[in-house]
One Martini backbone bead per residue (centre of mass of N, CA, C, O) as a GRO file, in nm:
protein
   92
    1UNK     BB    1   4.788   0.748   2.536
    2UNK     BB    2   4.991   0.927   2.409
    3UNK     BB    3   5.079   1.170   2.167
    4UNK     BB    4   5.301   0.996   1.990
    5UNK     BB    5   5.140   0.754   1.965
    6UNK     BB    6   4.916   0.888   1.784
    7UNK     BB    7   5.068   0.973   1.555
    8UNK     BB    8   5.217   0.691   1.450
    9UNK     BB    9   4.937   0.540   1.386
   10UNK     BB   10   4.884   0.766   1.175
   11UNK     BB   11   4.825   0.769   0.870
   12UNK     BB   12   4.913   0.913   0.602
   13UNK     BB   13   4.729   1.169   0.404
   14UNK     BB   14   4.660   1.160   0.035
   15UNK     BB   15   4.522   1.371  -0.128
   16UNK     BB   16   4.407   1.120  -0.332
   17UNK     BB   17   4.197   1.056  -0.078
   18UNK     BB   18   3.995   1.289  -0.128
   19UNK     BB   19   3.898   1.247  -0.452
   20UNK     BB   20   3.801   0.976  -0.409
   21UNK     BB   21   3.610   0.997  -0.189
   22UNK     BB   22   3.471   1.249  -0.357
   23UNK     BB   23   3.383   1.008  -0.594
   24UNK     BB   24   3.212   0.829  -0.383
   25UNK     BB   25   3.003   1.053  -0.261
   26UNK     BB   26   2.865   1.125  -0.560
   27UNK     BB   27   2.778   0.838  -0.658
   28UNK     BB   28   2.637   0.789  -0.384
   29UNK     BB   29   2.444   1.051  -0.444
   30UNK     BB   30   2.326   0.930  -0.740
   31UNK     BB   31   2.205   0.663  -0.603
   32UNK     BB   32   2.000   0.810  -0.424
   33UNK     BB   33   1.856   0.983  -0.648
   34UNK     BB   34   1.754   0.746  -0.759
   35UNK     BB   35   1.605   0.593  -0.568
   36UNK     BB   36   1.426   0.867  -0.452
   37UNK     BB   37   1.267   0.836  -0.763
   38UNK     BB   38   1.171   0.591  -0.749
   39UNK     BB   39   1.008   0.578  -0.475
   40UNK     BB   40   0.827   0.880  -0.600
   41UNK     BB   41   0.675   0.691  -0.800
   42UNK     BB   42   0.610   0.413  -0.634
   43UNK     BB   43   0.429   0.584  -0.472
   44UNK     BB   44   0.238   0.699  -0.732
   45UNK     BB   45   0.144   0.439  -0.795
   46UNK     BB   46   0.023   0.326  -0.533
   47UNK     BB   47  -0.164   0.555  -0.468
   48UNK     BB   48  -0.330   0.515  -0.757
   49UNK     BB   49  -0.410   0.201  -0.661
   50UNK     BB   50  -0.537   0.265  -0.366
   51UNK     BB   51  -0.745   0.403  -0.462
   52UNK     BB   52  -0.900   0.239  -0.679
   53UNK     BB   53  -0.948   0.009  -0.474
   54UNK     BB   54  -1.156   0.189  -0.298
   55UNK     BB   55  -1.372   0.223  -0.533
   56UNK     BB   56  -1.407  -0.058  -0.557
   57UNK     BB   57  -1.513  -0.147  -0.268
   58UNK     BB   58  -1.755   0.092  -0.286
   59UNK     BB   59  -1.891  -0.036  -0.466
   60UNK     BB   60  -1.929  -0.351  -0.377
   61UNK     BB   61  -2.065  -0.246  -0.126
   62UNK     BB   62  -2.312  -0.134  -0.281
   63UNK     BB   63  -2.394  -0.387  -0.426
   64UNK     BB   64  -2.440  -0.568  -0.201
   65UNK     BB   65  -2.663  -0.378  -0.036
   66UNK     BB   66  -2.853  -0.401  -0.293
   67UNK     BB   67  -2.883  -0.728  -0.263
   68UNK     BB   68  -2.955  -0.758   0.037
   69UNK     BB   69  -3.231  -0.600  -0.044
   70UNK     BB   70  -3.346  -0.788  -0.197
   71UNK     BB   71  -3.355  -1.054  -0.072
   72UNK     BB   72  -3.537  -0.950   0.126
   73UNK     BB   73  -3.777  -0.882  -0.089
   74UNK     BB   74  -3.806  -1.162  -0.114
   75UNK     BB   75  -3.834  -1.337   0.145
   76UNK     BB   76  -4.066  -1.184   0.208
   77UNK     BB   77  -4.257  -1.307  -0.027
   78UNK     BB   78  -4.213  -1.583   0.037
   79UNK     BB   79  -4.355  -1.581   0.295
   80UNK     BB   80  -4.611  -1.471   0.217
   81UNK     BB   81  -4.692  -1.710   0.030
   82UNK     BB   82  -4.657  -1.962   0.246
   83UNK     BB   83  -4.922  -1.813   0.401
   84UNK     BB   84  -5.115  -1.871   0.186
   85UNK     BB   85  -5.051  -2.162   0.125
   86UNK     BB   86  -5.172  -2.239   0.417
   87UNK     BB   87  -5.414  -2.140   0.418
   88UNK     BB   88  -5.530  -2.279   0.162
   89UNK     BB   89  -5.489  -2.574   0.255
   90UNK     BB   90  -5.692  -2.486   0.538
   91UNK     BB   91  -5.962  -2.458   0.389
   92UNK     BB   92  -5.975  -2.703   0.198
   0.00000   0.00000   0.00000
C-alpha cells in the first residue's frame, strides 16, 4: 500500500470527534472511580468480616480444646471407677 492510498482510506477527523471523545473518556474515568471506591469500600468490608471470622475460629478452637481436655478427664474417670468396680465384683 503507497502512501497515497493510504491517505484515501482514512476518514477526515472533525474537532467535534475530539469533544465526543473527550466526553467519554471523562464519563469513562468517572465510572472506573466510582468502581474504584465501590472496591475500596468493599475491601474494608471484607477486610473487617475477615478479621471477625478469625476471632470467631480461635475462640471455637479454644472451646474445644477445653472440652476435649475435659472429655479426656471425664474418660479417665469413668475408666478408674470401672476398675474399681471390677475389683470390687472379684473381692466380693
Amino acid at each position: 500500500m503507497d502512501n497515497e492510498n493510504l491517505n484515501e482510506s482514512i476518514a477526515p477527523v472533525e474537532f467535534g470527534d475530539f469533544d465526543r471523545r473527550s466526553e467519554t473518556a471523562i464519563t469513562d474515568l468517572a465510572l472506573l472511580a466510582d468502581r474504584v471506591e465501590r472496591l475500596v469500600q468493599l475491601y474494608g468490608q471484607l477486610s473487617e468480616e475477615n478479621r471477625e471470622l478469625r476471632e470467631q475460629t480461635s475462640a471455637l478452637q479454644a472451646e474445644r480444646d477445653a472440652l476435649n481436655e475435659k472429655n479426656e478427664q471425664f474418660r479417665a474417670r469413668i475408666d478408674a471407677m470401672v476398675v474399681r468396680l471390677r475389683d470390687l465384683e472379684q473381692n466380693s
